[in-house]
C-alpha positions as CSV (number, residue, x, y, z in Angstrom):
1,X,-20.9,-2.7,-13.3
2,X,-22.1,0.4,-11.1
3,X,-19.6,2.9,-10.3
4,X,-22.2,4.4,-7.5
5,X,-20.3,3.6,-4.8
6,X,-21.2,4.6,-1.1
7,X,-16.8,4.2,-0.6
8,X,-13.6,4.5,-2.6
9,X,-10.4,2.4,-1.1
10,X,-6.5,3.5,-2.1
11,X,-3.2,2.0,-2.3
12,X,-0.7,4.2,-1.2
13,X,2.8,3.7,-2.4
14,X,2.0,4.7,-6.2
15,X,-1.6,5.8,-5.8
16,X,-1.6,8.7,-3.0
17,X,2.2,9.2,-2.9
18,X,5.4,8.4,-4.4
19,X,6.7,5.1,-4.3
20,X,9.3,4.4,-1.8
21,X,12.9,4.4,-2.7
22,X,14.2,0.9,-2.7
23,X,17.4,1.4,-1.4
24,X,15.7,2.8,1.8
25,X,14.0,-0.3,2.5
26,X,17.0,-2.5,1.2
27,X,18.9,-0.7,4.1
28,X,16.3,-1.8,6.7
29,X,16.9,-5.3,5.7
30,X,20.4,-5.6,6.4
31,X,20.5,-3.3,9.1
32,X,18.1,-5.1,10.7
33,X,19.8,-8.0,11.0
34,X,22.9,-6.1,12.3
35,X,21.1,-5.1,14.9
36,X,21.2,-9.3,16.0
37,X,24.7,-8.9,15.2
38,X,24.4,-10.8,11.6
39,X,25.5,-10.0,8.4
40,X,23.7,-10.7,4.9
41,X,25.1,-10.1,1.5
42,X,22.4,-7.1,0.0
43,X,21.4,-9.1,-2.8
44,X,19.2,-11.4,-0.4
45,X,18.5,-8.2,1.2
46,X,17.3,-7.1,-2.6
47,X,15.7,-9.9,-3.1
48,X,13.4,-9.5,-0.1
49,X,12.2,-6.5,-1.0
50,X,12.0,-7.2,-4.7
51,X,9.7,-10.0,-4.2
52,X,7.9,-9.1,-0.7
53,X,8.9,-12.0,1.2
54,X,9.9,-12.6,4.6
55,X,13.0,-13.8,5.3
56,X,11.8,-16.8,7.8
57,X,14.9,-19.2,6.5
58,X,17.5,-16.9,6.4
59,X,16.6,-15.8,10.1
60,X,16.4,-19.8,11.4
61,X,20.2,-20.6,9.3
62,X,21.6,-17.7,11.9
63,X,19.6,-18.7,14.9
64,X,17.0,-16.0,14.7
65,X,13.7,-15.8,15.7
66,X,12.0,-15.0,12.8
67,X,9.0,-13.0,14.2
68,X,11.5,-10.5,16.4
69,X,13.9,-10.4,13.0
70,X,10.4,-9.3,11.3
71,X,9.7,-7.0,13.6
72,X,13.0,-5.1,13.7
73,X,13.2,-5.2,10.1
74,X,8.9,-3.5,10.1
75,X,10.2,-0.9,13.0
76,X,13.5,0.2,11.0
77,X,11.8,-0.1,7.3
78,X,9.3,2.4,8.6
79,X,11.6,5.2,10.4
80,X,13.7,5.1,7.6
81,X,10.8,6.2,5.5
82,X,9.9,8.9,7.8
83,X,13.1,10.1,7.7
84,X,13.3,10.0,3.7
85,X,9.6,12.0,3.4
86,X,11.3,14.5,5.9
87,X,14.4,14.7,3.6
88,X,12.0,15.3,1.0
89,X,10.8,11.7,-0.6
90,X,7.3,10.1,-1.2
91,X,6.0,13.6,-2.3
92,X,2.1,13.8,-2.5
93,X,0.3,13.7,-5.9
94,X,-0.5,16.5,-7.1
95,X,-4.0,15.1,-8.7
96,X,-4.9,13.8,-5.0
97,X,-6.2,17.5,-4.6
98,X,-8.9,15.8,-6.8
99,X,-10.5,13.4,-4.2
100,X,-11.9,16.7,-2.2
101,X,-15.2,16.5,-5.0
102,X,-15.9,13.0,-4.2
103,X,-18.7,12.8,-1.5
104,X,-18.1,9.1,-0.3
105,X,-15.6,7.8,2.6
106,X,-12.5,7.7,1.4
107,X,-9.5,5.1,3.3
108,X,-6.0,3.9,2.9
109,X,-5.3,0.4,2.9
110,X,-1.7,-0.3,2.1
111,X,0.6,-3.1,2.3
112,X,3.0,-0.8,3.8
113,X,3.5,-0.5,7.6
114,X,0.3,0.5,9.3
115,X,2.8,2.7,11.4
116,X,4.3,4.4,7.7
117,X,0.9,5.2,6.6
118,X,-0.3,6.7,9.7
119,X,2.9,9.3,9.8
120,X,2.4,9.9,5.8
121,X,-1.1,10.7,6.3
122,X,-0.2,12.9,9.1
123,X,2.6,14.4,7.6
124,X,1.3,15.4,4.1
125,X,-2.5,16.5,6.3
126,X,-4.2,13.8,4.1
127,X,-7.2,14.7,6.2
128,X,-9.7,13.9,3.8
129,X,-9.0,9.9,4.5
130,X,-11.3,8.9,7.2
131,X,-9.6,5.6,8.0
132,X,-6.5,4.1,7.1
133,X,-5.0,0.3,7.4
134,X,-1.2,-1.2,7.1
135,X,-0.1,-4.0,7.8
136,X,0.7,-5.2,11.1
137,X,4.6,-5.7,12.4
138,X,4.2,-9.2,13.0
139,X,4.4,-12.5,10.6
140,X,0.6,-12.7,10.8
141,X,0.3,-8.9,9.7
142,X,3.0,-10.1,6.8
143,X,1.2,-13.0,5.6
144,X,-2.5,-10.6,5.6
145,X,-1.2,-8.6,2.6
146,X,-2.6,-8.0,-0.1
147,X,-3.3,-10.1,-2.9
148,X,-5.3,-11.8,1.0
149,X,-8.4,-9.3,1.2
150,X,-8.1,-9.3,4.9
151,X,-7.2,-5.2,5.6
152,X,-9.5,-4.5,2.5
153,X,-12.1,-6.6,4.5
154,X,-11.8,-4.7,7.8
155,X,-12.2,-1.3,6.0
156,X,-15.2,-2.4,4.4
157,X,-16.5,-3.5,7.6
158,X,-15.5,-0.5,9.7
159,X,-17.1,2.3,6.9
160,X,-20.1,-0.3,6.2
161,X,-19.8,-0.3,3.0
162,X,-21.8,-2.6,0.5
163,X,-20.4,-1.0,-3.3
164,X,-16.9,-0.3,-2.8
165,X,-14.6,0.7,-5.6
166,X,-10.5,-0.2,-4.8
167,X,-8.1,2.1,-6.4
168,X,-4.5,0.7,-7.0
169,X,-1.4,0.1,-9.3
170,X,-0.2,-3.1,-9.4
171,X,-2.1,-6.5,-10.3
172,X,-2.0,-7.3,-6.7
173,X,-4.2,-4.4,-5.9
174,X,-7.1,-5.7,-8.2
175,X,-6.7,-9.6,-7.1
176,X,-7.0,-8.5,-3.8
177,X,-10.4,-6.1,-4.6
178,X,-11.8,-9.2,-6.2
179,X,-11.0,-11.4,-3.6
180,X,-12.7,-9.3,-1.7
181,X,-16.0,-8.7,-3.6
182,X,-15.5,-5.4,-4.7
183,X,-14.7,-3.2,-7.8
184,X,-11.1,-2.7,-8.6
185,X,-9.6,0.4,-10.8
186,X,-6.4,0.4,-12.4
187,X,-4.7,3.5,-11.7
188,X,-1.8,3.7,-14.6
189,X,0.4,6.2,-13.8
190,X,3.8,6.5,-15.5
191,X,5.8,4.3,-13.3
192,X,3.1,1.0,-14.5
193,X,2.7,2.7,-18.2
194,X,3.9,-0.7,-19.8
195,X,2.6,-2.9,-17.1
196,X,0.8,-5.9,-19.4
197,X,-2.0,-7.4,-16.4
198,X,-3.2,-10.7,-16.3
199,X,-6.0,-10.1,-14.4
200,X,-8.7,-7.5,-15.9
201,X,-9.7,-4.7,-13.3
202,X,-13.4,-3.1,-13.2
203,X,-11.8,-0.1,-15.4
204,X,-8.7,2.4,-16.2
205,X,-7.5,5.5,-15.2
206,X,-4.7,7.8,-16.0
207,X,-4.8,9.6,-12.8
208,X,-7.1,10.3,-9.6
209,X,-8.7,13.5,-11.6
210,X,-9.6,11.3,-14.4
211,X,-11.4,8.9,-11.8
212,X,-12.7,11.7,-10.2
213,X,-14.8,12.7,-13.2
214,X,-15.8,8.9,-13.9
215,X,-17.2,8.8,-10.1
216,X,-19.2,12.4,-9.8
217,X,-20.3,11.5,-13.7
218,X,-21.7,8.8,-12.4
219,X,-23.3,10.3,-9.3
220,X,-25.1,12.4,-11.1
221,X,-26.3,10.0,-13.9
């Protein structure tokens, strides 16, 4: 393993800032399909979100275009977001401060909406994130989250980087960073404490100042 790496990739949701409240996106679900003037129970609303998928069957029973339900349901899941970090959610960590002391490219990539991350970033000044990637509003955009490698891919290919290190919290973070030929960190923070993995990242961290230390210790070896 080197940990010299000429860039460091993050999650978001987890990593840079809060995880996102679940009712808000639950909300987007049913709301958006109110807005094609259908109803859903919330548990299948819950279980969307619970398990990340799409909803292509449940938008064909009603007679809906799957791709424009998908894309209402993208639009509203992300300016309900913005409205919660205006109201106060998805605070920043405090121990991104950290990142400043790392002298590679630093970039986002997120299976959140590519729209979500660009207003967080904004919003909190994450200025020191020279690129960020979310996915797309469209059933192709949906189906290129991670664990696929494909937004991973385009930010390697955009920063040219060749020794890339991908920070993350979830199991899907580190398939995706292998998928993609890169090195993946574990970032267990409190809400993943108990998280058992059955996949084995490159290493572990506590938090981003931990890593921090474990990068500029090894730029100066």
């Amino acid at each position: 393993m080197s940990e010299c790496y000429d860039a460091v990739l993050f999650d978001n949701d987890g990593v840079l800032v809060e995880p996102t409240d679940t009712d808000v996106l639950v909300d987007a679900v049913v709301e958006s399909f109110e807005a094609f003037g259908v109803g859903v129970d919330r548990s299948l609303a819950e279980e969307t979100v619970s398990n990340g998928t799409v909803p292509v069957e449940t938008a064909r029973e009603h007679g809906l275009d799957p791709e424009a339900l998908w894309h209402q349901r993208e639009l509203r899941a992300s300016l309900a977001q913005q409205a919660h970090v205006r109201e106060g959610g998805k605070a920043v960590y405090d121990d991104v401060a950290a990142l400043d002391a790392l002298e590679v490219p630093l970039s986002v990539v997120s299976n959140n909406q590519h729209a979500t991350i660009e207003f967080l970033i904004a919003y909190h000044g994450l200025t020191r994130f020279e690129a960020a990637y979310g996915r797309r509003p469209t059933l192709a955009g949906a189906a290129a989250r991670k664990p696929e490698p494909d937004y991973i891919r385009r930010a390697l290919s955009d920063l040219g980087a060749e020794r890339a290190l991908y920070v993350g919290d979830s199991e899907t973070d580190i398939v995706a960073a292998h998928r993609a030929g890169i090195d993946a960190a574990f970032l267990r923070r409190d809400h993943v404490r108990d998280v058992d993995l059955s996949v084995d990242p490159t290493f572990e961290v506590p938090d981003l100042r931990a890593l921090t230390e474990r990068l500029t210790a090894a730029g100066r070896a």
